[in-house]
C-alpha positions as CSV (number, residue, x, y, z in Angstrom):
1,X,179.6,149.8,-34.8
2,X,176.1,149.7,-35.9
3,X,174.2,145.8,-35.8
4,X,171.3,145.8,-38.1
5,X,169.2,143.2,-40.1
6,X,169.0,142.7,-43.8
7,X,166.2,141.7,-45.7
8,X,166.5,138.1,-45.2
9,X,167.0,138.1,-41.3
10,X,170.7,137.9,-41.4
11,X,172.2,140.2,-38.6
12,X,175.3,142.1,-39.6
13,X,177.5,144.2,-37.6
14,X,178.8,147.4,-39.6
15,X,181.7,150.1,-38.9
16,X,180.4,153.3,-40.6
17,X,182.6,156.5,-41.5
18,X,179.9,159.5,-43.1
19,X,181.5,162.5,-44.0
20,X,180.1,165.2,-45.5
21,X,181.9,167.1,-49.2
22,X,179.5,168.7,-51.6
23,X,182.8,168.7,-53.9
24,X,183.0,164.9,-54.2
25,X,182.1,163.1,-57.0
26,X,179.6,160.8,-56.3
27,X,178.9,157.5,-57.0
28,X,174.8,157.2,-57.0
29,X,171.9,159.4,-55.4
30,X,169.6,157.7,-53.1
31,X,165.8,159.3,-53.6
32,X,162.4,159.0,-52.6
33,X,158.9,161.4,-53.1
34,X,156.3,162.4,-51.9
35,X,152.6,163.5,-52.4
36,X,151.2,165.8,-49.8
37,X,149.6,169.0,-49.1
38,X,152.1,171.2,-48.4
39,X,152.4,170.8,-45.0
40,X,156.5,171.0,-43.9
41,X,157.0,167.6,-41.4
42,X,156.1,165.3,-45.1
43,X,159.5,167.1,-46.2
44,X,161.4,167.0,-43.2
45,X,160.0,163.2,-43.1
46,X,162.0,162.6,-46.0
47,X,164.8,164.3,-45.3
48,X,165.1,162.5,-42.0
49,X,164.4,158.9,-43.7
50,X,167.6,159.7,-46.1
51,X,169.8,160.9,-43.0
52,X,168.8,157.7,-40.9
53,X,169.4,155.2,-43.8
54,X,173.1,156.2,-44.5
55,X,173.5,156.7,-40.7
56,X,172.2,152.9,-40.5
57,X,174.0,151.8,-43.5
58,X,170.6,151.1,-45.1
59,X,171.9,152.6,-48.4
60,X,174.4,151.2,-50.9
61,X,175.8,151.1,-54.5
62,X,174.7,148.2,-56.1
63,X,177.8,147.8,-58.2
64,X,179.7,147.2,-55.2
65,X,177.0,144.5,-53.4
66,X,175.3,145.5,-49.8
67,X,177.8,145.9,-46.7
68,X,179.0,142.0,-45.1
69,X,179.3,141.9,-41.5
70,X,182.5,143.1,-40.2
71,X,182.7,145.7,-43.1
72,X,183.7,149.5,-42.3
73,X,181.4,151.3,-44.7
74,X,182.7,154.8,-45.7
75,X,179.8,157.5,-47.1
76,X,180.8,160.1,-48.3
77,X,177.6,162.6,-48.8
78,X,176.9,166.3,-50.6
79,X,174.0,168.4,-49.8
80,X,170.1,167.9,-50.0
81,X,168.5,168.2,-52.7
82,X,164.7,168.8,-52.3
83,X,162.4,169.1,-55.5
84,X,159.2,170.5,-54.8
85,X,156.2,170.6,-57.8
86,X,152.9,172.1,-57.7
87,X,150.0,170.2,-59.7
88,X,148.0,173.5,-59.8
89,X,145.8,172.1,-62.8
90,X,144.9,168.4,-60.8
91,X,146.2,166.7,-63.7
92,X,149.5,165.6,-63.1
93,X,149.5,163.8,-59.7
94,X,146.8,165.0,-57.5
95,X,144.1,162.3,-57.5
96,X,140.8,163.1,-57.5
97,X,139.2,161.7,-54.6
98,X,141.9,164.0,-52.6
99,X,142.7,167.4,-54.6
100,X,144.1,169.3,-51.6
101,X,147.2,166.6,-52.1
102,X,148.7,168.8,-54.6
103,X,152.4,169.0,-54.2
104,X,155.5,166.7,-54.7
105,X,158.9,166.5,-53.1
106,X,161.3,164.5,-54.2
107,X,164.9,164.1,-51.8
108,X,168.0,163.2,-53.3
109,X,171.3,162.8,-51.5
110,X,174.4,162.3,-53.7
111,X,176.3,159.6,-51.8
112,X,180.1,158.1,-52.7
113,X,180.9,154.9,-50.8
114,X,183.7,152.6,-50.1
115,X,183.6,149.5,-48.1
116,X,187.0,147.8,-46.2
């Protein structure tokens, strides 16, 4: 059982199930990016922000409304994806006042939930 806090204050307490099925089919992808230099912890930042969110139950589908207290959440998650582009000519998303910030990742993590 996992107590967090939503966005108003509210405290909830929350059962949470993850497993883990690249096979499944999945209900939304949860993503975020990233401009950096290349440098591996802004990746593994990511990565570990995704993990921590559906270990927290900080994620959910929107079609089925946020976890209520007392709810057993059930993810269901496939693998990592990690997107990584290279802005070579410093016109696509490097800014100018910091050109060595040339590469994006993007993280997605396909994620099937069910709440009880």
């Amino acid at each position: 059982m996992i107590r967090r806090e939503l966005e108003d204050g509210t405290k909830i307490d929350i059962t949470i199930y993850l497993t883990i099925n690249p096979e499944a089919e999945f209900d939304y992808f949860t993503s975020s990016s990233s401009v950096h230099d290349g440098t591996l912890v802004f990746k593994l930042e990511l990565i570990n922000d995704y993990i921590c969110n559906v270990i927290c139950g900080k994620t959910y589908n929107k079609n089925m409304g946020e976890p209520k207290s007392n709810n057993t959440v059930h993810y269901i998650v496939g693998n990592l994806v990690v997107l990584n582009e290279y802005d070579m000519d410093h016109n696509k998303f490097c800014s100018k006042d910091k050109p060595f910030l040339c590469e994006r990742t993007t993280v997605l993590l396909p994620i099937r939930m069910s709440l009880e």
